[in-house]
C-alpha atoms as one frame of an Amber mdcrd trajectory, in Angstrom:
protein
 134.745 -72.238-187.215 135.763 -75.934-186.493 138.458 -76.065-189.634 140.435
 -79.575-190.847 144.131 -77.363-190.083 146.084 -80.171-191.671 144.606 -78.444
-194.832 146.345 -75.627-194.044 148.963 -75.857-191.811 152.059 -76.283-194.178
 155.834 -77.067-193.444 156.825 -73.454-193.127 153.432 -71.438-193.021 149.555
 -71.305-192.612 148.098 -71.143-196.001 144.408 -71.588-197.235 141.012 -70.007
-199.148 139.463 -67.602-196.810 136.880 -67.873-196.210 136.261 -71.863-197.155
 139.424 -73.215-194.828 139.907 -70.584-192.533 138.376 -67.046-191.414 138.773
 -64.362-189.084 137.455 -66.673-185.750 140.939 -69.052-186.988 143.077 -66.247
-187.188 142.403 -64.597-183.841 143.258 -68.292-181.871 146.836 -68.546-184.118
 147.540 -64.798-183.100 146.670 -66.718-179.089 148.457 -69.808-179.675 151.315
 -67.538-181.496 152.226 -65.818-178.010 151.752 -68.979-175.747 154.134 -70.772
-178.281 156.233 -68.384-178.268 156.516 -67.092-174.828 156.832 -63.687-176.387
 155.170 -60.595-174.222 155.500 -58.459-177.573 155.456 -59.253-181.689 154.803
 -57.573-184.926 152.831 -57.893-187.341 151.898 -57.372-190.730 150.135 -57.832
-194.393 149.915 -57.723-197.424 146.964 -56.314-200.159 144.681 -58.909-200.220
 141.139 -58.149-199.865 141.050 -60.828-196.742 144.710 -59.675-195.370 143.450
 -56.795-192.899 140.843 -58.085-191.447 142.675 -61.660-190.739 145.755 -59.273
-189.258 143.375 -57.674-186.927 141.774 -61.072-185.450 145.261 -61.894-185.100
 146.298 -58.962-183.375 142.967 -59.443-181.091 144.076 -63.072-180.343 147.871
 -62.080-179.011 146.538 -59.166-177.393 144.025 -60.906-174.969 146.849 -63.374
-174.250 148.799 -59.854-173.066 151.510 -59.401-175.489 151.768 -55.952-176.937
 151.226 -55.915-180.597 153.117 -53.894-183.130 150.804 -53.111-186.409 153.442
 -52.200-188.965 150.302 -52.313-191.724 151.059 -52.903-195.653 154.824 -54.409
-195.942 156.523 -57.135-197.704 157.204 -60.286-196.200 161.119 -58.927-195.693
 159.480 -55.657-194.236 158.378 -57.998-192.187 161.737 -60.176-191.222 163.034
 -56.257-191.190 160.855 -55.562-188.128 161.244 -58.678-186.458 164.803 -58.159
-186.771 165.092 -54.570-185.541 162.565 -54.575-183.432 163.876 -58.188-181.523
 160.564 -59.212-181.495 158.898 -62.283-183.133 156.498 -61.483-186.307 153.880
 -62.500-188.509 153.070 -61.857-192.222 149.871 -62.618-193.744 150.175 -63.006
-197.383 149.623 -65.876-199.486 152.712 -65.116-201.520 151.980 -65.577-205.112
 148.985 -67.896-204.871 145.342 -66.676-206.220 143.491 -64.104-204.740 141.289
 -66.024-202.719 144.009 -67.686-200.462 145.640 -66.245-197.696 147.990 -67.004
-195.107 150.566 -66.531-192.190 154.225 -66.556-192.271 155.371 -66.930-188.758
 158.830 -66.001-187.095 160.877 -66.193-183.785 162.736 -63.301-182.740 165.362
 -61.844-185.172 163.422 -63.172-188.187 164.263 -67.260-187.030 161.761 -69.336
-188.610 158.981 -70.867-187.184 158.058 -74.365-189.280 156.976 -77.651-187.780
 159.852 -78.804-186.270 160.054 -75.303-184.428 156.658 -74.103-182.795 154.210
 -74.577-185.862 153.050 -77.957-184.831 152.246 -76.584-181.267 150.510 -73.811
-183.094 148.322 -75.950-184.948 147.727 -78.211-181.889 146.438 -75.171-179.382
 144.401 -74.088-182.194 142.248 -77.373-182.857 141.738 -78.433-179.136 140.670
 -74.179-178.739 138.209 -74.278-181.972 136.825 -77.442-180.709 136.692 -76.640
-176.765 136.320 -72.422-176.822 139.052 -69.513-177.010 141.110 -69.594-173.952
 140.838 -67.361-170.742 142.315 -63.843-171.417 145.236 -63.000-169.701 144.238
 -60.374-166.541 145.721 -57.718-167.755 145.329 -57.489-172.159 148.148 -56.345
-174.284 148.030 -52.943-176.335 147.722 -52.675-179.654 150.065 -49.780-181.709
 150.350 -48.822-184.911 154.385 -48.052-186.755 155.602 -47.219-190.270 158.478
 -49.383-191.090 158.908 -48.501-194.633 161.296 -45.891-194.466 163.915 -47.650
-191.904 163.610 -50.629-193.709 164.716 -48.999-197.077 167.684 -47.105-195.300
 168.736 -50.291-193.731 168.664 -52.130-197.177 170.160 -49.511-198.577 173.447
 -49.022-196.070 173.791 -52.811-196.931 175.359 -51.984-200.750 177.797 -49.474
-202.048 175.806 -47.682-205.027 177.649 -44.354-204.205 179.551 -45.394-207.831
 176.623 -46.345-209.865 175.400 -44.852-212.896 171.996 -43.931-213.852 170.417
 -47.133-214.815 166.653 -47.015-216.785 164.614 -49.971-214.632 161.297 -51.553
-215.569 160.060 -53.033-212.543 156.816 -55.426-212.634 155.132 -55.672-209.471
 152.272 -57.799-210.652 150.077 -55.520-208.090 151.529 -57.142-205.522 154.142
 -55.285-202.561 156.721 -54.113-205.053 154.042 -51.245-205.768 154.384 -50.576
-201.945 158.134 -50.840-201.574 159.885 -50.149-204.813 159.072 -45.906-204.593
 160.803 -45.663-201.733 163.533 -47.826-201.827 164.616 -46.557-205.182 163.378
 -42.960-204.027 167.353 -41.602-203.897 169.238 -43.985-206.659 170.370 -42.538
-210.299 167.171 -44.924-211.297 164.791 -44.013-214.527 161.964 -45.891-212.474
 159.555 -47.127-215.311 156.754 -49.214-213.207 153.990 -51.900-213.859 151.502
 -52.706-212.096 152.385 -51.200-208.947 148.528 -50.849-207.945 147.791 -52.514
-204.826 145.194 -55.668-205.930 144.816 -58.647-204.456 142.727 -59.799-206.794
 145.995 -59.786-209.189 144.031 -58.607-212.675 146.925 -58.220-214.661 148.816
 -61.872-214.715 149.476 -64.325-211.408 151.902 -62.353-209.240 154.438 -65.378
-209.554 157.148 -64.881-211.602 159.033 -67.911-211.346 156.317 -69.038-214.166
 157.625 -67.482-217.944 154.031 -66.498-218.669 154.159 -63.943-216.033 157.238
 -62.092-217.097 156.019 -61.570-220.656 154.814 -58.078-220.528 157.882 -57.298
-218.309 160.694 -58.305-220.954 158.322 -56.461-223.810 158.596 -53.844-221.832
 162.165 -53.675-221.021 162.713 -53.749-224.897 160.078 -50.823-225.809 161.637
 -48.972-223.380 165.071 -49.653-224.429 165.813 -50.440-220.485 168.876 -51.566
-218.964 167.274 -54.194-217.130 163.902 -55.426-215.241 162.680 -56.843-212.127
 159.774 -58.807-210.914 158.740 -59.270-207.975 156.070 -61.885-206.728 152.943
 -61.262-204.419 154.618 -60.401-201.013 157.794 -58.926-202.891 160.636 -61.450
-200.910 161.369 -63.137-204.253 162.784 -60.752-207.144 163.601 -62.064-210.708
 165.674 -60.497-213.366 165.572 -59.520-217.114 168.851 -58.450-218.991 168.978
 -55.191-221.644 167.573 -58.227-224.215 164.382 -58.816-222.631 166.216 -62.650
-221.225 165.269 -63.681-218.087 168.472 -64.446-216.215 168.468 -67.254-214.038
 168.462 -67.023-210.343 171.675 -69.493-209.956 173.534 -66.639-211.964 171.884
 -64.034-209.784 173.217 -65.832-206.624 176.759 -66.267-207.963 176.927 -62.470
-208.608 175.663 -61.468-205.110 177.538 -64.325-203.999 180.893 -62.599-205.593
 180.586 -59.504-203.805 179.073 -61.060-200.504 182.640 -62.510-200.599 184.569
 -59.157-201.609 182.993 -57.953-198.629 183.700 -60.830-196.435 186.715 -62.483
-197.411 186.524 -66.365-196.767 183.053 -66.361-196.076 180.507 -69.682-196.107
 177.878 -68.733-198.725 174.983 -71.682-198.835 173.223 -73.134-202.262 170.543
 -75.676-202.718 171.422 -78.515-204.449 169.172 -77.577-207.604 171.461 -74.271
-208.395 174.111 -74.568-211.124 177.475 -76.062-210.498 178.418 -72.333-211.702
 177.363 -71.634-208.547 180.342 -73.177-206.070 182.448 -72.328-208.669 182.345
 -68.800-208.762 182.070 -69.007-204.496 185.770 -71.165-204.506 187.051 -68.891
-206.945 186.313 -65.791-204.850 187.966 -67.463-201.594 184.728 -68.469-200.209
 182.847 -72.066-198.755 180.250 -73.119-200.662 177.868 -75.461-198.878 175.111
 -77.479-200.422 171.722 -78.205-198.785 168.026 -79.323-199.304 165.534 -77.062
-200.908 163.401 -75.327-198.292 163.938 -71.760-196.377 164.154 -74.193-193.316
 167.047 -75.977-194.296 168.753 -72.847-195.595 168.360 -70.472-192.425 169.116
 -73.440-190.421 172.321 -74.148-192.219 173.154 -70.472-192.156 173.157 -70.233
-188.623 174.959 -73.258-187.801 178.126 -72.646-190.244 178.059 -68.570-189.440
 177.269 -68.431-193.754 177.561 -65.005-194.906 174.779 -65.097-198.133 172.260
 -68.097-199.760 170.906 -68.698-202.876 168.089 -70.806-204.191 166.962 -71.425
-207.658 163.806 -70.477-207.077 164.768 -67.067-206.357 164.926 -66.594-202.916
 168.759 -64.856-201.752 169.353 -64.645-198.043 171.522 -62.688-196.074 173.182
 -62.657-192.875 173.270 -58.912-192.812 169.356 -59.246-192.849 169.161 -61.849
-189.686 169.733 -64.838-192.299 166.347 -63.817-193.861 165.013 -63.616-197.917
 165.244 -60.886-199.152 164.631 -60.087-202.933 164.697 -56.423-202.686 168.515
 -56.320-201.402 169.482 -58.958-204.487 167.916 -56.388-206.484 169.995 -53.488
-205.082 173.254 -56.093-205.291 172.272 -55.893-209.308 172.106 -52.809-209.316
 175.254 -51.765-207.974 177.278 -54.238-209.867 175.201 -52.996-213.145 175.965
 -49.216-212.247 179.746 -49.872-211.301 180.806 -50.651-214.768 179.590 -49.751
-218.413 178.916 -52.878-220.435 175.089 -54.655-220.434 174.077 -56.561-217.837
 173.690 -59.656-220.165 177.778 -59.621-220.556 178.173 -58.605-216.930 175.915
 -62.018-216.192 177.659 -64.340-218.700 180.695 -65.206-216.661 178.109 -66.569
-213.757 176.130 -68.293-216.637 178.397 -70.839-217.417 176.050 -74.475-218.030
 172.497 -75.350-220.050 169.761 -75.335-217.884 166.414 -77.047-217.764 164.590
 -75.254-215.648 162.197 -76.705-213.006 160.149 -79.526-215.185 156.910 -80.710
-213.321 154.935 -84.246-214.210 151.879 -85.343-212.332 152.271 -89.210-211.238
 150.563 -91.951-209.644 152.955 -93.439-207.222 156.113 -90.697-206.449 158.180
 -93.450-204.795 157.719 -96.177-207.579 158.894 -93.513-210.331 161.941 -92.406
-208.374 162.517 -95.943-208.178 162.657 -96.944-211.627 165.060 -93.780-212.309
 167.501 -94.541-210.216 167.431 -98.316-210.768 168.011 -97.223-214.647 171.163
 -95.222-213.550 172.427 -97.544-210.600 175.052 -99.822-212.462 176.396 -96.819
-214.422 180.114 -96.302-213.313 180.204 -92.896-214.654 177.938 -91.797-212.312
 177.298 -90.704-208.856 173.807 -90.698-206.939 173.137 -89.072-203.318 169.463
 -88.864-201.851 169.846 -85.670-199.584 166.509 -84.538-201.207 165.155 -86.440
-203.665 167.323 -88.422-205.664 170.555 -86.483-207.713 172.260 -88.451-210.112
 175.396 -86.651-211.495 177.947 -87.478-214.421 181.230 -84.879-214.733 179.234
 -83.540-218.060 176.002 -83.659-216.644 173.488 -83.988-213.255 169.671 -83.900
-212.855 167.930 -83.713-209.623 164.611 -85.535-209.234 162.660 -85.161-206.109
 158.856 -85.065-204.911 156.458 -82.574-203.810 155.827 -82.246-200.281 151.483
 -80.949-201.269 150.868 -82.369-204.844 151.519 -85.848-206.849 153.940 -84.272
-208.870 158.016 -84.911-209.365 160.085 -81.979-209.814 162.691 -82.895-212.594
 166.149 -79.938-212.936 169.091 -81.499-215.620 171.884 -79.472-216.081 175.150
 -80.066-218.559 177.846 -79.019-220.303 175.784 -77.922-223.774 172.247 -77.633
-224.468 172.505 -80.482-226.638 173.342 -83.138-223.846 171.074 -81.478-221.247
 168.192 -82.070-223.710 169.253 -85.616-223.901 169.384 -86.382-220.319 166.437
 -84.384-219.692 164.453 -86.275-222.144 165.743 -89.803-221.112 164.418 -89.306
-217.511 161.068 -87.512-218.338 160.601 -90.979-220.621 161.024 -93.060-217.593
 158.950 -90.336-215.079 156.034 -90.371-217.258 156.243 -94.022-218.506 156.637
 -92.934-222.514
């Protein structure tokens, strides 16, 4: 098929409804222009359980092969399975999953080598540009001699990797709910908890990729309903949710409360730092001041950067950063090639759960420290005009301070709020954060009035 790519051709990934944007012909000509891009003479790759995901893995695979690189099939994984195999292996990967999206999308998640990213500014725009001048003009010669195609199980390895990554040689038996919204969390999960003290209660760990029991994204609060009912039925010490490709984990205390991921990466981010005294640990500038807090006060760096894996694995490498947090959930860790994973946050949880006796919601509350808005979205007409008119309201405060690394953050010493555009949708993304609920609410609702012209 002749497709319109800048449809689906994102910042960090390929993403689009299969068959409407992109099919089988597509993917065999990225898994081509993958390996020229690259240079690589050998990759991995794998997917995840949507209906689509196989066959779009196996163009793929076709595609790199007749270009002559040797292709690894590592089958059902998550997308840190994944990153996991890249890294091991040394060889550059690709995920197809469509991370928590509908079931009718589907997509590739593309990496160098060692898990490095591949986004625009590193290889995807010559991916995209191969693959429109070959649907338009015809696949390229194959190579003279074709690569071979294997198949491996990663699963186990990557579990006893994860696992040799945290001390849980302490921990006590823990009862977990863990939703995985029939997404790779059903696939995982079993095995990776397969040896821990764990009463393992699971939902939804079916394989569907047609999601039937709520959109495997759990950064939304609809989707974790049935999770924190379930963690009080069952009188659990805590749950977990993963979304669709399982690299993202979320977290419910003994009370059925969602616990924020800023909290979550100032915990890991404690022991991280135990570990490796001194350390650099990264945060995007929408977590919660707790968060380079708790980092000084353990001896470590905190550095703040722009939302965006990019930004994060790109400012891990370059300051030598030992962990990274985001608030949307993602933790990354140089012990994993300065990759996302979810699934060792979870085990970091775990471990600091299981090492002492009290709940988790008292072992969170000293990372919890600020009133939170959450991520607030409003549809607009013009992005730039709104922005605008936000900061122009807060410009000739002299209690304040305003930076534009991404977006525009205006912050008080009682109070900030982030407010910056999406990159795919007419939307801006408003975060407030202060000292008490009741200010936050006051700030919150002061800029929302001038976002959505009330």
């Amino acid at each position: 098929m002749t497709a319109d790519l800048s449809q689906i051709v994102k910042a960090y990934d390929v993403r689009g409804v299969v068959p409407d944007q992109w099919d089988e012909s597509l993917a065999e000509l990225f898994g081509a222009a993958f390996v020229q891009v690259t240079g690589a003479d050998a990759i991995v790759v794998g997917h995840d359980m949507r209906p689509s995901s196989p066959g779009l893995s196996g163009a793929f695979a076709r595609g790199a092969a007749a270009r002559g690189a040797d292709v690894t099939l590592i089958g059902l994984c998550s997308t840190d399975q994944l990153y996991f195999a890249s890294g091991v292996l040394d060889l550059p990967g690709a995920m197809f999953t469509a991370s928590h999206n509908p079931a009718q999308y589907n997509g590739i998640k593309m990496c160098r080598a060692g898990a490095a990213p591949v986004g625009q500014d590193t290889g995807l725009a010559d991916i995209r540009a191969l693959v429109e001048s070959w649907s338009e003009q015809g696949a390229p010669e194959p190579a003279a001699e074709r690569g071979e195609v294997t198949q491996r199980d990663t699963l186990t390895d990557y579990a006893a990797y994860l696992l040799s990554l945290v001390d849980l040689s302490s921990m006590r038996p823990l009862k977990v709910v863990v939703d995985a919204g029939n997404g790779m969390g059903g696939h995982t999960v079993p095995t990776v908890f397969e040896s821990l003290p764990v009463t393992l209660v699971p939902m939804y760990f079916e394989l569907d990729g047609t999601f039937p029991n709520h959109e495997a994204n759990p950064l939304d609060p609809a989707n974790i309903v049935d999770l924190q009912a379930r963690v009080l039925s069952e009188g659990a010490d805590l749950g977990l949710a993963f979304d669709g490709d399982a690299d993202r984990c979320f977290v419910v205390d003994e009370r059925g409360q969602g616990i924020s991921p800023s909290a979550i990466t100032a915990l890991v981010a404690a022991r991280e730092l135990a570990k490796h005294p001194g350390g650099t640990v990264i945060h995007n500038l929408i977590t919660s001041w707790s968060v380079p807090e708790v980092v000084r006060e353990n001896g470590g760096t905190p550095v703040r950067t722009r939302v965006g894996h990019s930004f994060i694995k790109q400012e891990m490498a370059s300051t030598g950063a030992i962990f990274g947090g985001e608030h949307s959930a993602h933790y990354y860790f140089r012990d994993f090639w300065n990759a996302d994973t979810g699934m060792l946050a979870a085990l970091h949880v775990l471990a600091a759960l299981g090492s002492q006796e009290g709940p988790l919601s008292g072992l969170v509350a000293q990372y919890d420290r600020y009133s939170g808005s959450g991520e607030i979205n409003s549809t607009v007409d013009d992005q730039a005009a709104r922005t605008a008119a936000v900061k122009a309201a807060h410009a000739s405060r002299e209690d304040v301070t305003i930076d534009e690394l991404d977006g525009l953050t205006v912050s008080t010493k009682d109070w900030w709020f982030n407010l910056r555009p999406s990159n795919t949708e007419p939307l801006l993304r408003l975060n407030v954060e202060a000292r008490d609920e009741q200010t936050m609410a006051k700030v919150r609702d002061e800029v929302l009035g001038l976002v959505r012209g009330a």
